[in-house]
C-alpha positions as CSV (number, residue, x, y, z in Angstrom):
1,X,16.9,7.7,-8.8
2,X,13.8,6.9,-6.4
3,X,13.6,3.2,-5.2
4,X,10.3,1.8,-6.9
5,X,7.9,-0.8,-6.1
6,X,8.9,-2.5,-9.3
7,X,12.3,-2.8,-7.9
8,X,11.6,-3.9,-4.9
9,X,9.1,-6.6,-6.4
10,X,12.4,-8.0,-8.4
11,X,14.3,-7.6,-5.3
12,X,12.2,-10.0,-3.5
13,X,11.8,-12.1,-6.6
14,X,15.6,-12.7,-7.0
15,X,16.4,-13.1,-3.2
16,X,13.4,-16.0,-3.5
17,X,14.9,-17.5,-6.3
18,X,18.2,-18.3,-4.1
19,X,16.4,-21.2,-2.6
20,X,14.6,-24.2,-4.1
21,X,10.8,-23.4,-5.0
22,X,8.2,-25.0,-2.2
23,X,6.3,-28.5,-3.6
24,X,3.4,-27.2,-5.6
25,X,3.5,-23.5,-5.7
26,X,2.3,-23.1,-9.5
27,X,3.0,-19.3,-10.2
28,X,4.8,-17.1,-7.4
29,X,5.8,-13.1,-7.1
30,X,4.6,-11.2,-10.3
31,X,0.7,-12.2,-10.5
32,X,-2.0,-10.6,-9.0
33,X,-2.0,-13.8,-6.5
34,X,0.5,-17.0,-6.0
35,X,-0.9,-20.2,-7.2
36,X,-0.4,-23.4,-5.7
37,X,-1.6,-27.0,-5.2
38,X,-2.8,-28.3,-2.1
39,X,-3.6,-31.9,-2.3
40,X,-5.1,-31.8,-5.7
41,X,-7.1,-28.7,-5.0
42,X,-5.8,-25.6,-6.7
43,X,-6.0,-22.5,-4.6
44,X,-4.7,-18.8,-5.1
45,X,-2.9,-16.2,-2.4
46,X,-2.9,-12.6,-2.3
47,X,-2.2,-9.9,0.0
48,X,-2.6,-6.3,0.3
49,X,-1.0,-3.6,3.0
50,X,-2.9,-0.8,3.3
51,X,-2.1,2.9,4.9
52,X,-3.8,5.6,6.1
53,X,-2.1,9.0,4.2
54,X,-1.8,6.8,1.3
55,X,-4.5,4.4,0.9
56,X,-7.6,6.7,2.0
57,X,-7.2,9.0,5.0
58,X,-8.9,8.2,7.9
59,X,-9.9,11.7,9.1
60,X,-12.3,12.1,6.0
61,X,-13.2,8.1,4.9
62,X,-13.7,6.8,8.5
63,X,-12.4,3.2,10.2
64,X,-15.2,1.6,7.9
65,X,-14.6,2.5,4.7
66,X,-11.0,1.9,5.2
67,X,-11.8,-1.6,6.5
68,X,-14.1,-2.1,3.1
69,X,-11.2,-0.9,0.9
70,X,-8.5,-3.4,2.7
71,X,-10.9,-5.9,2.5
72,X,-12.2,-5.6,-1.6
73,X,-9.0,-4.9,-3.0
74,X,-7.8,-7.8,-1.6
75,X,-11.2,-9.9,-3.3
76,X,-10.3,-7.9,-6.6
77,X,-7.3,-9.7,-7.0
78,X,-9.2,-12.8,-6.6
79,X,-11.9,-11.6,-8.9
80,X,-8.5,-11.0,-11.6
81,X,-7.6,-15.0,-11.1
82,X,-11.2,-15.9,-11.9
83,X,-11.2,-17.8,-8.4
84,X,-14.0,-18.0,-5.9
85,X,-12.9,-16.5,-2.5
86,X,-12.6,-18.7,0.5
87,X,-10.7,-17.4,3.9
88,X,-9.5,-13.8,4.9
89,X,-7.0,-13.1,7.2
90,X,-6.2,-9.8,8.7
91,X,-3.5,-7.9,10.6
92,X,-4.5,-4.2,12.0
93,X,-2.1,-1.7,13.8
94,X,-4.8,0.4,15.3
95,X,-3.5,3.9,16.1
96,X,-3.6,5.8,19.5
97,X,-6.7,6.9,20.9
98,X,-9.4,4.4,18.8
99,X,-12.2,3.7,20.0
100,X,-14.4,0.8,20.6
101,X,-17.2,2.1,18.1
102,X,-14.1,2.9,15.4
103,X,-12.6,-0.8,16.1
104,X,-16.0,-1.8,15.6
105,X,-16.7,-0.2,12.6
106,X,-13.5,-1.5,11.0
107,X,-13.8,-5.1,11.9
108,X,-17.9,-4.8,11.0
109,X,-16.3,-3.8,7.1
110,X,-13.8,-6.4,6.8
111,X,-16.0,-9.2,7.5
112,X,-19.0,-8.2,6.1
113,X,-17.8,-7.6,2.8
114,X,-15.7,-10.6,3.0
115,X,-19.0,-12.4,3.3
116,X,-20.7,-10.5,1.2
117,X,-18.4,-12.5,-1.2
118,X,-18.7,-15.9,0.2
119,X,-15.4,-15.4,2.1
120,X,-14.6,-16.2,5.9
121,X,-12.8,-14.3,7.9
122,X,-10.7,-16.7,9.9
123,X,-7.8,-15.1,11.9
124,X,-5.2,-12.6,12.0
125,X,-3.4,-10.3,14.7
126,X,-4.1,-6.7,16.3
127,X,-1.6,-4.3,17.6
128,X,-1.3,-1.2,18.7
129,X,0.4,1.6,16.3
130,X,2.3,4.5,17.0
131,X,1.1,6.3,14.3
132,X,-1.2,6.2,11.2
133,X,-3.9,3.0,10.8
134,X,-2.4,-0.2,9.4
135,X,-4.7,-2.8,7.7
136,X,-3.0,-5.8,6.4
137,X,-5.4,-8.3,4.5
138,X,-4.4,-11.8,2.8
139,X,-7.1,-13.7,1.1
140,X,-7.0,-17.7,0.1
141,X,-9.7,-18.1,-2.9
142,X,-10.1,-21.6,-5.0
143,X,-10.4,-22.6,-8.3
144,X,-13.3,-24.1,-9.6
145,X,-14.1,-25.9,-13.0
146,X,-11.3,-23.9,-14.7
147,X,-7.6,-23.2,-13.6
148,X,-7.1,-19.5,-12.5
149,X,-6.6,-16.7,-15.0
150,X,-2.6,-15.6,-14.9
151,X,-1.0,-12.4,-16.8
152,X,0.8,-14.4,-19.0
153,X,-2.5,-16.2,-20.3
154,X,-2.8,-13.4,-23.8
155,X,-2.7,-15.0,-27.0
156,X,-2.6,-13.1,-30.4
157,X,-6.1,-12.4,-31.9
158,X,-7.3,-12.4,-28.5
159,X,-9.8,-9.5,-27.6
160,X,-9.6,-6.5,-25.1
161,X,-12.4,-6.3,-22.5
162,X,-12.9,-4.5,-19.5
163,X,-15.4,-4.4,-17.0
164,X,-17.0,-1.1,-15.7
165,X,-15.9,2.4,-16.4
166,X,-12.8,4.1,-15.7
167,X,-11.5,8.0,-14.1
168,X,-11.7,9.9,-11.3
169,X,-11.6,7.2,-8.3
170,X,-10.4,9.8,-6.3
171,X,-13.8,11.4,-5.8
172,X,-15.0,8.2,-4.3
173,X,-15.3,5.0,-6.3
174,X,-11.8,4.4,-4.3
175,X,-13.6,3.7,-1.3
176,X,-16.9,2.2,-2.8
177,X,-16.1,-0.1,-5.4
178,X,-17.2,-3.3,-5.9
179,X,-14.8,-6.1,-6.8
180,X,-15.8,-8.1,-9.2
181,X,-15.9,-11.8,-8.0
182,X,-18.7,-12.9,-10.0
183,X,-17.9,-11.3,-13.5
184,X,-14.5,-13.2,-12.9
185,X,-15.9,-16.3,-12.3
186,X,-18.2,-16.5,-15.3
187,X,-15.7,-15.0,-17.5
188,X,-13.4,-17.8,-16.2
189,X,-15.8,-20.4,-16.3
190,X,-18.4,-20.1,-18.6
191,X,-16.9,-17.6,-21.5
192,X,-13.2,-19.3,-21.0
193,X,-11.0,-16.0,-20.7
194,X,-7.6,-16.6,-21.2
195,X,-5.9,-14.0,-18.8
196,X,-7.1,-10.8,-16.7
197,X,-5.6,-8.5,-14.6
198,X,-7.3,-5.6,-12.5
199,X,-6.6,-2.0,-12.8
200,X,-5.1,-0.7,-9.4
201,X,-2.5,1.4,-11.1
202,X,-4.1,2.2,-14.0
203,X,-5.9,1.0,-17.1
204,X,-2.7,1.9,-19.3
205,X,0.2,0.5,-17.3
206,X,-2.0,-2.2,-15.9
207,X,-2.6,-3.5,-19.8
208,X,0.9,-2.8,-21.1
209,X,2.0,-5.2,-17.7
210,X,-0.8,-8.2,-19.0
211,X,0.3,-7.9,-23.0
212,X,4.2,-7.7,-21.7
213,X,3.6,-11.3,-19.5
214,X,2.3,-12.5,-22.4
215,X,4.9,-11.8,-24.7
216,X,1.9,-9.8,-26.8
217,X,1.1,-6.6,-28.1
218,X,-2.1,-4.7,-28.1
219,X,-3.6,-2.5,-30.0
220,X,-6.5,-0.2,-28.1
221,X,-9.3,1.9,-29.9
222,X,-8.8,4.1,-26.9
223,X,-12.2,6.4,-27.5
224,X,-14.1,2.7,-27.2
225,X,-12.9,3.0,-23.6
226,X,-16.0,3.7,-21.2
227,X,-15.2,6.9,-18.8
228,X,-16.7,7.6,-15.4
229,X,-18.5,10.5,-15.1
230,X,-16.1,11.4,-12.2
231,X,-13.1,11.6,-14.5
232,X,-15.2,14.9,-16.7
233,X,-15.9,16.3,-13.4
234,X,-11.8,15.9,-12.9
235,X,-11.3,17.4,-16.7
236,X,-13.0,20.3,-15.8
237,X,-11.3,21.1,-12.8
238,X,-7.3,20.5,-13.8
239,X,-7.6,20.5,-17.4
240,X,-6.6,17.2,-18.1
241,X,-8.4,15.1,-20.7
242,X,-11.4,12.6,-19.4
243,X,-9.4,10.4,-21.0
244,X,-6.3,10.7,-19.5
245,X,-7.7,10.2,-16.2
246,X,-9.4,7.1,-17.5
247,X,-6.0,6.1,-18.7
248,X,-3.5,7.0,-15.7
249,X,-5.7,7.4,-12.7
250,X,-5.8,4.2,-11.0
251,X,-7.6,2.4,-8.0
252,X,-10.8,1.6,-10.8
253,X,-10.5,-2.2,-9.6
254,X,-11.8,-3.2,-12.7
255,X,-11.4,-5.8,-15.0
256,X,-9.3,-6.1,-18.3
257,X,-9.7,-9.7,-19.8
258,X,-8.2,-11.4,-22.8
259,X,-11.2,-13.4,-24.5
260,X,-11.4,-15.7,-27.5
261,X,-13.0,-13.6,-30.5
262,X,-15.8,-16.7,-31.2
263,X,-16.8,-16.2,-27.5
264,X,-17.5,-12.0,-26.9
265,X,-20.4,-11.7,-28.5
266,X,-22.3,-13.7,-25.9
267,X,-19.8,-12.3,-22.9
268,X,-20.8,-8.6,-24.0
269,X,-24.7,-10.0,-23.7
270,X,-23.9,-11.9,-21.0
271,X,-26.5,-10.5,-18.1
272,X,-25.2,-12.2,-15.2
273,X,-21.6,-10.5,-15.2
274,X,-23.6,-8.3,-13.1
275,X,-21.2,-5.3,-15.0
276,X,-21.2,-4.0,-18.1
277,X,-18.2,-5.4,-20.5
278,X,-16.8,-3.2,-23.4
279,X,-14.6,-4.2,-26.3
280,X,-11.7,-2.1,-26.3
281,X,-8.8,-3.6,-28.4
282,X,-6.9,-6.6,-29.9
283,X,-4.2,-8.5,-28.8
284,X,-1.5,-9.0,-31.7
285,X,1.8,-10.3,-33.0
286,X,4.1,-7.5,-32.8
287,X,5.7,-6.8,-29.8
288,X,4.3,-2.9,-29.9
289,X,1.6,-1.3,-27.7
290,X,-0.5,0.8,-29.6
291,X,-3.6,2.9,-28.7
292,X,-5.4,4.9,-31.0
293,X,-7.0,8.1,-30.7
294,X,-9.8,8.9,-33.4
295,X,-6.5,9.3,-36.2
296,X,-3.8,9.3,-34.1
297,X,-1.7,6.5,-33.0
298,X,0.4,6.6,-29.9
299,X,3.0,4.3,-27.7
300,X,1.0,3.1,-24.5
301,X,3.7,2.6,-21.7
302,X,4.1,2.3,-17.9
303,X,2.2,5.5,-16.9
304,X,0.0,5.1,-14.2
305,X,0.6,4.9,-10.0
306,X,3.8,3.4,-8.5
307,X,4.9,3.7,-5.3
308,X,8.4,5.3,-4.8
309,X,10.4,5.1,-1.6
310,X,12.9,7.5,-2.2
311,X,10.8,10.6,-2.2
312,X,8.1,12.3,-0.2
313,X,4.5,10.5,-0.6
């Protein structure tokens, strides 16, 4: 069987756990970011590696739209945590042959949409690669009137949200998505969410992974869930239901937040999410995932993207 990121992520999780856990890290490997205290200040820590050939390929996107993506999907997990983003460092292996307008254009992207943000780019490290681009980004965000949103945050009779619409990122929302910082915030802050994640791998496997930290199940009214119009383009083309796209594509970067019932009413009306936010399900009791098709019911599970390291990309 293929090595999996999921087994490496419990690798590194149980070589960590050898040694005794650093003075004030909150929540470590498993969250969308690490959360720790510094001082009585509560900030979060994620990081992202991103490849060209798997992450977007150069030869089509450009050195700037690859800097944008390494830079926002980076701010998307700190959009999930319902943190503000501070400080942004980055590591680049710039491949043979780039030039100082393509350097240019990649450093112009990851700072400017890490201000665009309210985030500072404040170091990092350039090498020369011998092959493909390498863009490595870690961003620092903080907490502000509320603790950050973590996976395991679900209760029962919470409801399903997402933000945005979902399907067919491969025909460009990939590259030109918008994180969404401020919806976090405010559904952090002023709605009181009680967990989020953000769909990187996809909206199914991404909510089975939220409902499983919280020792939760879900049910999902799954034609409530709002489709890009990219994903019917893709239906036409191979066949596959809008729906499955919207279900198993990946790289959306939206939302999914568990939110007290009394309070999404005004979160749906809310107009400075600056996103649209759609009831999609129910949290509940038993231990089952369920989404539901018009009249039929079926098992959501872990289908969506995972990287495997055991077979050809």
């Amino acid at each position: 069987m293929a090595l999996r990121e999921r087994d490496v992520v419990e690798l590194v999780r149980s070589l960590a756990a050898r040694f005794p856990r650093s003075a004030g890290l909150l929540v470590g490997i498993g969250d969308d970011a690490a959360i720790a205290d510094s001082e009585g200040r509560t900030v979060v820590v994620t990081t992202d590696l991103l490849l060209d050939g798997i992450d977007f390929v150069l030869a089509e996107c450009g050195f700037w739209a690859a800097g944008r993506k390494a830079m926002a999907k980076n701010l998307s997990d700190v959009a999930a945590m319902g943190c503000e983003p501070w400080l942004a460092f980055t590591s680049t292996a710039l491949p043979p042959g780039t030039t100082g307008e393509e350097a240019h254009a990649l450093f112009d992207a990851l700072t400017s949409t890490a201000a665009a943000h309210g985030c500072t780019v404040a170091g990092g490290d350039t090498k020369r690669s011998s092959g493909p681009l390498v863009v490595n980004v870690t961003v620092i965000g903080r907490a502000r009137a509320r603790p950050p949103l973590v996976r395991s945050g679900a209760r029962v009779g919470d409801v399903v949200c997402v933000t945005g619409e979902f399907g067919g990122s491969i025909l460009g929302h990939h590259l030109s998505f918008e994180p969404r910082v401020w919806a976090g915030l405010r559904l952090n802050e002023v709605h009181g969410a009680h967990a989020a994640i953000d769909v990187s791998d996809g909206l199914e496997i991404d909510l089975v992974r939220l409902a499983d930290a919280s020792g939760v199940g879900v049910f999902v009214e799954l034609n409530a869930i709002p489709i890009r119009a990219a994903a019917d383009v893709l239906a036409q083309r191979d066949g596959v239901r809008a729906l499955e796209h919207a279900l198993h594509d990946g790289e959306d970067y939206e939302l999914i937040v568990a939110l007290p019932e009394h309070v999404v009413a005004d979160a749906v009306r809310d107009p400075e999410l600056g996103t649209p936010l759609t009831v999609i399900g129910r949290f509940t009791r038993e231990r089952e995932w369920i989404g539901w098709d018009g009249c039929i019911g079926r098992t959501l599970g872990a289908r969506g993207f995972e990287h495997e390291f055991g077979s050809e990309p």
